[in-house]
N, C-alpha and C positions, 0 to 999 in steps of 0.2 A: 673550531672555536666560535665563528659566527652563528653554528645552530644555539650552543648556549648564550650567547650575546654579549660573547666577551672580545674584546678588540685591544691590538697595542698599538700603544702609545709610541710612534716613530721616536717621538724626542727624548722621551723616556726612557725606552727601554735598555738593557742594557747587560751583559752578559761575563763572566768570568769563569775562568780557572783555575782551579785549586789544584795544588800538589807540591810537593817538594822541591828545590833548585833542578834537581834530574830530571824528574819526572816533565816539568815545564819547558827542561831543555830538548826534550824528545817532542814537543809537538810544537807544531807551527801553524795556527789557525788565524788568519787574515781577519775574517769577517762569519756571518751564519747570516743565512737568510731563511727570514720566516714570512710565509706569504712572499708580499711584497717587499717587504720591508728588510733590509738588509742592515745588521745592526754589528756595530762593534766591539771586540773587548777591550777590557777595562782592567787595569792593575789594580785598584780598590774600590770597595762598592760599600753602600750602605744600608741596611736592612732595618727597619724598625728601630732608627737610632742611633743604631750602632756600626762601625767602620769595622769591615774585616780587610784585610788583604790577601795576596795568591797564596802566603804562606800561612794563612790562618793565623798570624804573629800580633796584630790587634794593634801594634804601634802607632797607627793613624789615627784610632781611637784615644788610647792614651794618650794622645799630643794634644788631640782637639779638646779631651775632657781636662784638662791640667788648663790648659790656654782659657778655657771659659770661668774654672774656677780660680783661675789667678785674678783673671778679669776683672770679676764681682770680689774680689778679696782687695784689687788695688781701690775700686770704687768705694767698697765701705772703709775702706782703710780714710779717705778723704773725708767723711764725715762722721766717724768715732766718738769726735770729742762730743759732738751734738745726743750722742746716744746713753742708755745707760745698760748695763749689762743685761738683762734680759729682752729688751728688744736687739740686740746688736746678736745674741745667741739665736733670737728666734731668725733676724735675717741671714746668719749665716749658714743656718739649718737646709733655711731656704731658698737661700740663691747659690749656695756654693757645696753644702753635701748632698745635696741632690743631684748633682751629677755624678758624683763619685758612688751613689746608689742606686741608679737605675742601671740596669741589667747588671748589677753584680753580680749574678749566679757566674756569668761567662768568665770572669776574672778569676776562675778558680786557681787555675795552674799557668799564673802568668809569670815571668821572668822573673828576677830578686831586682833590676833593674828598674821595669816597670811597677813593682809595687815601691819601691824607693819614691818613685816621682808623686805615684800619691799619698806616699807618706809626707813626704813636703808638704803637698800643698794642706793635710790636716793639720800638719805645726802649723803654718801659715796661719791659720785660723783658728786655733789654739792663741796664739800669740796674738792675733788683735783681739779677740774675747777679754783676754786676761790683762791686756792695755801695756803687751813687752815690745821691746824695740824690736825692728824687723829681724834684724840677725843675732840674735840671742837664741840661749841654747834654751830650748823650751823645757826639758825635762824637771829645772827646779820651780821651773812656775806653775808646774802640773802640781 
């Protein structure tokens, strides 16, 4: 690796294994050392954004992307009345479906559980566009 002049990151770097509950319960791997540097694993990791874990199950993902876009949905929720519909569509576009849109490809064949959750959080912001109470059943306001 140093002839092409690439070097790791001690604090960085970072390693996992992927497999099924069996398949993980058959291997027992402490540590890996590379060069010097002897580096740990890790039960979830994060790649260009996005959180996978050992099971490939993405649920760390989904928590974190639900949790960010609740976030930005409690914040605009607090200044609504200030807005009027087409800026409050265009902020929610942009602080709250964009996460539910980057790397969607990967969500193809996720849980009925995990697409539930971001179903929410699109009522959720359905419902302040449309100016409904928080816990109102959104389908007649559509």
């Amino acid at each position: 690796m140093a002839s092409n002049r690439l070097f790791i990151n001690d604090s960085k770097t970072e390693f996992m294994i992927i497999g099924s509950r069996k398949q993980l319960a058959k291997i027992s791997v402490d540590s890996v050392t590379v060069g010097d540097a002897i580096i740990k694993p890790v039960t979830y990791v994060r790649n260009l954004g996005v959180w996978f874990d050992q099971h490939v199950k993405m649920s760390d993902h989904f928590g974190k992307i639900c949790s960010k876009a609740f976030c930005s949905l409690y914040n605009l929720r607090q200044i609504r009345k200030c807005l009027t519909d087409e800026p409050c569509k265009t902020l929610v576009h942009a602080l709250v479906t964009c996460h539910l849109d980057f790397c969607n490809a990967l969500m193809l064949y996720v849980s009925q559980y995990q697409e539930q959750r971001l179903e929410r959080v699109l009522n959720a912001a359905a419902r302040l566009i449309c100016c409904l109470p928080k816990y109102y059943h959104i389908s007649p306001g559509l």
